[in-house]
C-alpha positions as CSV (number, residue, x, y, z in Angstrom):
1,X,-110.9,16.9,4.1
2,X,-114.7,17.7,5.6
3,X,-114.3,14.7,8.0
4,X,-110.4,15.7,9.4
5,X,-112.5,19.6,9.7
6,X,-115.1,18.0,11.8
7,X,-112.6,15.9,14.1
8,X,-110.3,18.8,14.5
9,X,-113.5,20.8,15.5
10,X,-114.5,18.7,18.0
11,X,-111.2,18.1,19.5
12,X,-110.4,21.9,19.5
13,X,-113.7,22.8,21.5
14,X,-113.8,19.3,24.3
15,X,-109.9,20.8,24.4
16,X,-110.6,24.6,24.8
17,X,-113.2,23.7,27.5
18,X,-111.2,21.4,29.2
19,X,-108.8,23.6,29.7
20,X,-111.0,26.3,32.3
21,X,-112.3,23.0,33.6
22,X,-115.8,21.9,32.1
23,X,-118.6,19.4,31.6
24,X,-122.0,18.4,33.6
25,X,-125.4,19.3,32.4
26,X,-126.2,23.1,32.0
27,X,-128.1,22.5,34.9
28,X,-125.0,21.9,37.2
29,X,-123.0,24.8,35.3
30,X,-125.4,27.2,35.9
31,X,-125.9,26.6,39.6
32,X,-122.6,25.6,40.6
33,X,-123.9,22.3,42.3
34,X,-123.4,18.9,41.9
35,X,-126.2,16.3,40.2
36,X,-126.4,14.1,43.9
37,X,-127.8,17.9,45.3
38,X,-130.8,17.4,42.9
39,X,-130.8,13.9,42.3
40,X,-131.1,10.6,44.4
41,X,-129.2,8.8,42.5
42,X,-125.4,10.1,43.4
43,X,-125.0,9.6,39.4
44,X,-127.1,12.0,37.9
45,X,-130.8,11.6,36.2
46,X,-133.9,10.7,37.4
47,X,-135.6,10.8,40.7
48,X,-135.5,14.6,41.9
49,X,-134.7,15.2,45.8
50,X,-135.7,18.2,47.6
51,X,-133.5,21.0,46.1
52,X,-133.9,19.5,42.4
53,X,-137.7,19.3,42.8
54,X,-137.6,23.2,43.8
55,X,-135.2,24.1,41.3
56,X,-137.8,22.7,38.4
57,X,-141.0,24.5,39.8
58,X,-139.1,27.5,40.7
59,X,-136.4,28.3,38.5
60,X,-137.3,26.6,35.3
61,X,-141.1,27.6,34.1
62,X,-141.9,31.2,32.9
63,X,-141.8,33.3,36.5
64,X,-145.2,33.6,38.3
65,X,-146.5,30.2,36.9
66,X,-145.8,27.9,40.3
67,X,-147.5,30.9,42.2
68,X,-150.6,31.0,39.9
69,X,-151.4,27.1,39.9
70,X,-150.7,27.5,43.9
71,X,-147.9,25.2,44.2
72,X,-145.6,26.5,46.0
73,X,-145.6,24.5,48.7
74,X,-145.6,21.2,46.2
75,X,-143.5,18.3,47.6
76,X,-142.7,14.8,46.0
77,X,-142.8,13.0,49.2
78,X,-145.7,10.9,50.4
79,X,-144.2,10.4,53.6
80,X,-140.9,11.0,55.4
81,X,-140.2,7.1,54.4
82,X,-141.4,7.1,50.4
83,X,-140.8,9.6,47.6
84,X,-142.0,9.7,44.1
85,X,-141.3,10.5,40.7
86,X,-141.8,10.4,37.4
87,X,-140.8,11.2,33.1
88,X,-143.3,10.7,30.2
89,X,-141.6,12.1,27.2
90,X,-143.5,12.0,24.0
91,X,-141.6,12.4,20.6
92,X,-143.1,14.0,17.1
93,X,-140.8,13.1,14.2
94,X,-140.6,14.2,10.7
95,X,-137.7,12.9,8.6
96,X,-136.8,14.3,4.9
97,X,-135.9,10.3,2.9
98,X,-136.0,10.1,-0.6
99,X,-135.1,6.7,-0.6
100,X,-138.8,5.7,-0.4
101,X,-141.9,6.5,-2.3
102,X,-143.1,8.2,0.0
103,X,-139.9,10.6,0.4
104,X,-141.0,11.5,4.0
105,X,-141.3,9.9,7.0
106,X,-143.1,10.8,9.9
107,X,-144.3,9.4,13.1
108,X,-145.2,9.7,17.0
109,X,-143.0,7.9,19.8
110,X,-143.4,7.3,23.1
111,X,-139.5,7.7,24.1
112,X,-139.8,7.5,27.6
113,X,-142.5,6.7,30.5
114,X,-140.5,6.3,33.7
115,X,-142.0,5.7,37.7
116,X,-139.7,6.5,40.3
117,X,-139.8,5.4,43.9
118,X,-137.4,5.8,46.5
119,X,-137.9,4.4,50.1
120,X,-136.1,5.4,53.4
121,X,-135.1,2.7,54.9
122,X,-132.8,5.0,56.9
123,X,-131.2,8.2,57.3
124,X,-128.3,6.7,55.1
125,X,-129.9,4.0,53.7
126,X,-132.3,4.5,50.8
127,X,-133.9,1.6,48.5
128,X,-134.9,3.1,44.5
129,X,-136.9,1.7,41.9
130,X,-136.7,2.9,38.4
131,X,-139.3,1.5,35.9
132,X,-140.1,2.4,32.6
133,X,-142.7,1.3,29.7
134,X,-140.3,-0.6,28.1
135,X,-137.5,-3.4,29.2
136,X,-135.0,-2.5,31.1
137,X,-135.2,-1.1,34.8
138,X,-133.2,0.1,37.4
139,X,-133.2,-1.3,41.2
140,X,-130.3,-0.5,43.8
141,X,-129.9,-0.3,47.6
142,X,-128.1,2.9,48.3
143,X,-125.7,3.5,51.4
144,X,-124.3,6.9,52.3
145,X,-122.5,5.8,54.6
146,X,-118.6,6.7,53.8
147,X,-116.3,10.0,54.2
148,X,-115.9,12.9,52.3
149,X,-120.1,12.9,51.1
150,X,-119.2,9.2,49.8
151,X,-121.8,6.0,49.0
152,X,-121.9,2.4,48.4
153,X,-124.8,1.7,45.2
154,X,-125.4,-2.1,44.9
155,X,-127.7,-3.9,42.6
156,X,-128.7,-2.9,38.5
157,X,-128.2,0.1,37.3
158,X,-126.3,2.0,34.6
159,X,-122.7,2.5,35.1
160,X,-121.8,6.3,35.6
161,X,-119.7,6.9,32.3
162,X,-119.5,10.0,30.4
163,X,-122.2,12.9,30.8
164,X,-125.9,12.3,31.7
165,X,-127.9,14.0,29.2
166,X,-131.6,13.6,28.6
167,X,-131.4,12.8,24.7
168,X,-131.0,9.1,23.8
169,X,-130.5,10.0,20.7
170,X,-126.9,11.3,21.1
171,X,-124.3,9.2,19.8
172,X,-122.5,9.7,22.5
173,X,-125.7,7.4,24.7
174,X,-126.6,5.7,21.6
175,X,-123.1,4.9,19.7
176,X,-121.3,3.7,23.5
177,X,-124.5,1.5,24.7
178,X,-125.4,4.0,27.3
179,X,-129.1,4.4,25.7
180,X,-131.8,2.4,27.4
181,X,-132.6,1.2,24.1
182,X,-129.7,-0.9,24.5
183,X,-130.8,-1.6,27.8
184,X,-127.2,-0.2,30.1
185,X,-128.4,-1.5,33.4
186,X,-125.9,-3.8,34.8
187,X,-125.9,-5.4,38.0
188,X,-122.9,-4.8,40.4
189,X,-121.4,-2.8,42.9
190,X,-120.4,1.1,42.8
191,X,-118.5,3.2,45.2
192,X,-117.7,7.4,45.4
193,X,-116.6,10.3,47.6
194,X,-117.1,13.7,46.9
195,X,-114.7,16.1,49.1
196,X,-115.5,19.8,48.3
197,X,-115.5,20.1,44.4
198,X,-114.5,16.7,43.5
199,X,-116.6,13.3,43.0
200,X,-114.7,10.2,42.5
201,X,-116.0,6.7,42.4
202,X,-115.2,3.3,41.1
203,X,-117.7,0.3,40.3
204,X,-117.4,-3.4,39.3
205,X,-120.5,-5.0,37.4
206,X,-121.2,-8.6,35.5
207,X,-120.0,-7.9,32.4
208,X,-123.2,-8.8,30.3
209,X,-126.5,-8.8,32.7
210,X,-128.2,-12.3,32.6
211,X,-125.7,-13.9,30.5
212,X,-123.6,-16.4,31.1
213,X,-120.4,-14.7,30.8
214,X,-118.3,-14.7,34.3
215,X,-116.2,-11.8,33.0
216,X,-116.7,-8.5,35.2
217,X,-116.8,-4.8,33.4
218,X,-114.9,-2.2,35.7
219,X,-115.6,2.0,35.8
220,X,-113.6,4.5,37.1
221,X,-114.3,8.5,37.1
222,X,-113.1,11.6,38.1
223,X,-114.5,15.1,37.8
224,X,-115.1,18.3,39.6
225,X,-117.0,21.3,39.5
226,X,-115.5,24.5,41.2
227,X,-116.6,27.9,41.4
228,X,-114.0,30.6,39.6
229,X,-116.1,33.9,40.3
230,X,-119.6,34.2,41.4
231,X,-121.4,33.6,38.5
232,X,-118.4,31.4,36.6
233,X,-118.9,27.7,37.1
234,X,-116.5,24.9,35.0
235,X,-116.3,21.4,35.3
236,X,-113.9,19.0,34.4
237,X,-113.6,15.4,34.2
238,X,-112.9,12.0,32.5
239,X,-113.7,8.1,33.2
240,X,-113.0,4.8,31.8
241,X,-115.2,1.7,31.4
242,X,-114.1,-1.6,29.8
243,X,-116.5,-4.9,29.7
244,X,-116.7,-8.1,27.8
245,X,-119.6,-8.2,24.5
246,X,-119.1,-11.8,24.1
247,X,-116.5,-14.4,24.7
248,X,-113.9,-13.3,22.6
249,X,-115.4,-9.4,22.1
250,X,-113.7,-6.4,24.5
251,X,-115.3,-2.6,24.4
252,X,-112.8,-0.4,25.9
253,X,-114.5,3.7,26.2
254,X,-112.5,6.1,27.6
255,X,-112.8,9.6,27.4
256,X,-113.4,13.5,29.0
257,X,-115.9,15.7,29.1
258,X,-116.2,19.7,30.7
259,X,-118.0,22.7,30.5
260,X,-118.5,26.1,31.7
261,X,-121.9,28.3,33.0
262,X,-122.0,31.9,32.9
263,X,-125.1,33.9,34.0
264,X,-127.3,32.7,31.5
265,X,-125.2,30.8,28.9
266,X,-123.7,27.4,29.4
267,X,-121.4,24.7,27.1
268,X,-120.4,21.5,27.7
269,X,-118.8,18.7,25.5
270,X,-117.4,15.3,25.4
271,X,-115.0,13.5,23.6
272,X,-115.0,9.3,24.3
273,X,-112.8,6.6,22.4
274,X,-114.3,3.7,22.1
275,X,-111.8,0.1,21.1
276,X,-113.1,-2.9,20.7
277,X,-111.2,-6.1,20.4
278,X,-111.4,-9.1,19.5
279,X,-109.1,-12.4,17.9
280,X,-109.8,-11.3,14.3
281,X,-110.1,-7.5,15.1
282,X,-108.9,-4.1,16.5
283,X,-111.3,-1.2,16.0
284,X,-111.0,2.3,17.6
285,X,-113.7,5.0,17.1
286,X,-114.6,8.6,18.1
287,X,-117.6,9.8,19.5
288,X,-117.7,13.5,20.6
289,X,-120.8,16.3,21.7
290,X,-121.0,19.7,21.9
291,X,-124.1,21.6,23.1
292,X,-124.7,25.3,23.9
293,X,-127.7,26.3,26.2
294,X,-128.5,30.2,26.1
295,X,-131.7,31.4,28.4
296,X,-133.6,34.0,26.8
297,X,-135.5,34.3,29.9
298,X,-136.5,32.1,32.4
299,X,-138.5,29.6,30.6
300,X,-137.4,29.8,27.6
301,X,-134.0,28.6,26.5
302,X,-132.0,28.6,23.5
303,X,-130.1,25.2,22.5
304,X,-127.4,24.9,19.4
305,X,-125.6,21.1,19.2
306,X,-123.1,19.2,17.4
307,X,-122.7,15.3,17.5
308,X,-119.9,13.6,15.7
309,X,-119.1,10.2,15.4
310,X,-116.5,8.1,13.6
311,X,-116.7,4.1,14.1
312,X,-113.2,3.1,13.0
313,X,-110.9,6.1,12.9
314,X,-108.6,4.0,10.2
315,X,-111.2,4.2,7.6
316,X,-110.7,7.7,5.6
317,X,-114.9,7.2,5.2
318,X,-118.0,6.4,6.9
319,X,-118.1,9.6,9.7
320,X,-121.4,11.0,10.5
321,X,-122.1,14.5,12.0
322,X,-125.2,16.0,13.4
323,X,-126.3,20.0,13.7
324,X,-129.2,20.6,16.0
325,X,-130.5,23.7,16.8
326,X,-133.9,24.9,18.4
327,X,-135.9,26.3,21.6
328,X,-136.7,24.5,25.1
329,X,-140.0,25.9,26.5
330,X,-141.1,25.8,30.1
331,X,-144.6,26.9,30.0
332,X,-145.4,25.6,33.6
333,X,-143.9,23.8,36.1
334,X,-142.9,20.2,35.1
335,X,-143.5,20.7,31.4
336,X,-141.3,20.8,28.9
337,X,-142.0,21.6,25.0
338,X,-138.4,21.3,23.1
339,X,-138.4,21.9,19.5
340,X,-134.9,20.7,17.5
341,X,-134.6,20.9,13.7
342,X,-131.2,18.1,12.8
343,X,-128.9,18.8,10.3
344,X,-127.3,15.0,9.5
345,X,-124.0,15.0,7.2
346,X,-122.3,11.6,6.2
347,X,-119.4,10.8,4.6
348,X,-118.5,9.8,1.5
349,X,-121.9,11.0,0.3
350,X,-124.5,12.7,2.7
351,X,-128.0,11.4,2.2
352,X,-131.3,13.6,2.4
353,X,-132.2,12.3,6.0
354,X,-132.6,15.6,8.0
355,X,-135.1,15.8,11.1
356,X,-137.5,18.1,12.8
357,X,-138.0,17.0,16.3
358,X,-140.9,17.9,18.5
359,X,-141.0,16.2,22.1
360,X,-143.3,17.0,24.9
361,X,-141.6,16.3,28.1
362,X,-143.9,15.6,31.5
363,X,-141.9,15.6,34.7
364,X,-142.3,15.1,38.4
């Protein structure tokens, strides 16, 4: 009974959203503008252009701190031909287990230490570089050089599926492959338009990076973001991504995702199925996220979260939920101090495995 609760939960508020139109970042929601008007990258994340590079000195640190460090007129480019960027984000954990002797767990993690650089090659042709401490990396000549706003991305990257947000630990990244744990980056092509409120693009990528494999994984999305009054943003949107996992092995994820901003509050969710099939196997599971973001004052926000995640929807057990709930703090401009206590629930039998989170983030 708890675990039809939880999936009638989730489904009733991805639905509810859905229905005003809903689901980018509370960023986008609560400025009405889409992720390529901060971004490089047309997909969202990352490097920071011009207006999103303002927007985080400006709009997100407690008021009066860009003016007091003197950094107003602060800039990320070295040149009119070479930008830069960069996010360290470093993780305190402490997790209640009374599996071990020790009963707690506890540990620091470097989760992310990223360099950005994009070079001009062009007015509409860019060249970016994504490189992190670990593995995986992302490098893609980018052309904007179609109608309606559109672009041509072509070399390794991640495939623009679902919503981009910043924790890797959301089973929405981390239970579809989109973390970079599991190292996403894929190397193909990827084409989008974006008339008015819309964005649509398409992409075709090897289906495993490096391997052998000659099968190809497609992606296709479709969202918008439209403004109903003047402080009312919602979002709506959905894609679909299939790709081999091995010879015999086909993940299917499809899914939507919305959300809504108002003044200072903002919620988005997402709801994905994800099939895989194989000769001896067909397995469907749900994965679905809920976040609300409420801004006490500039600087300080409010965050409240729900992850839920079901790897074979035939089972009766085996779902796992999440609860997080704490405060983002913006002390100064491009820091971050977000502190989340997690609530995890299993099912048949929850274990004693919650979490309190403390990550410093460091952006550029």
């Amino acid at each position: 009974m708890h675990r039809f609760l939880a999936l009638l939960m989730a489904a009733a508020m991805t639905l509810s959203f859905s229905e005003t139109a809903l689901a980018l970042p509370k960023f986008a929601l609560r400025t009405g503008v889409k992720c390529q008007s901060c971004h490089v990258n047309p997909a969202g994340g990352s490097m920071r252009q011009t207006f999103g590079m303002q927007y985080g000195r400006d709009r997100l640190p407690l008021e009066g701190t860009s003016e007091d460090m003197q950094l107003e007129d602060f800039t990320n480019l070295i040149s009119n031909v070479l930008g830069v960027g960069a996010d360290f984000r470093t993780l305190y954990y402490y997790v209640q287990d009374t599996s071990t002797a020790s009963s707690n767990r506890n540990s620091f993690v470097q989760m992310q230490g990223d360099l950005y650089l994009n070079f001009r090659v062009s007015r509409k042709v860019n060249l970016f570089l994504k490189k992190g401490i670990y593995g995986p990396f992302e490098v893609f000549g980018l052309f904007n050089v179609l109608p309606a706003k559109g672009h041509v991305k072509v070399g390794k990257f991640v495939p623009n599926f679902g919503t981009r947000i910043d924790d890797h630990t959301a089973y929405i990244r981390s239970r579809t492959g989109f973390d970079p744990v599991q190292a996403p980056e894929l190397t193909g092509l990827e084409a989008g338009i974006a008339p008015g409120p819309l964005s649509i693009s398409g992409g075709v990528y090897n289906s495993v990076d490096g391997g052998s494999i000659n099968a190809k994984a497609l992606l296709g999305r479709a969202e918008g973001l439209f403004a109903v009054t003047k402080d009312l943003y919602a979002s709506i949107g959905g894609s679909v991504f299939t790709k081999k996992i091995d010879l015999t092995t086909t993940q299917n994820l499809y899914g939507g995702f919305g959300g809504v901003g108002f003044g200072p509050l903002a919620l988005f969710g997402e709801m994905d199925w994800i099939n895989k099939k194989s000769d001896a196997s067909d397995i469907t599971g749900l994965i679905s996220y809920v976040e609300a973001d409420y801004m006490v004052v500039q600087g300080v926000d409010l965050k409240l979260a729900y992850d839920f995640y079901d790897q074979n929807l035939d089972v009766k057990d085996g779902a796992q939920s999440r609860y997080s709930f704490g405060v983002e703090f913006f002390p100064l401009a491009g820091v971050e101090l977000r502190v989340l206590y997690r609530i995890v629930t299993e099912e048949p039998t929850s274990i004693d495995n919650n979490q309190l989170d403390v990550m410093l983030h460091l952006y550029l």
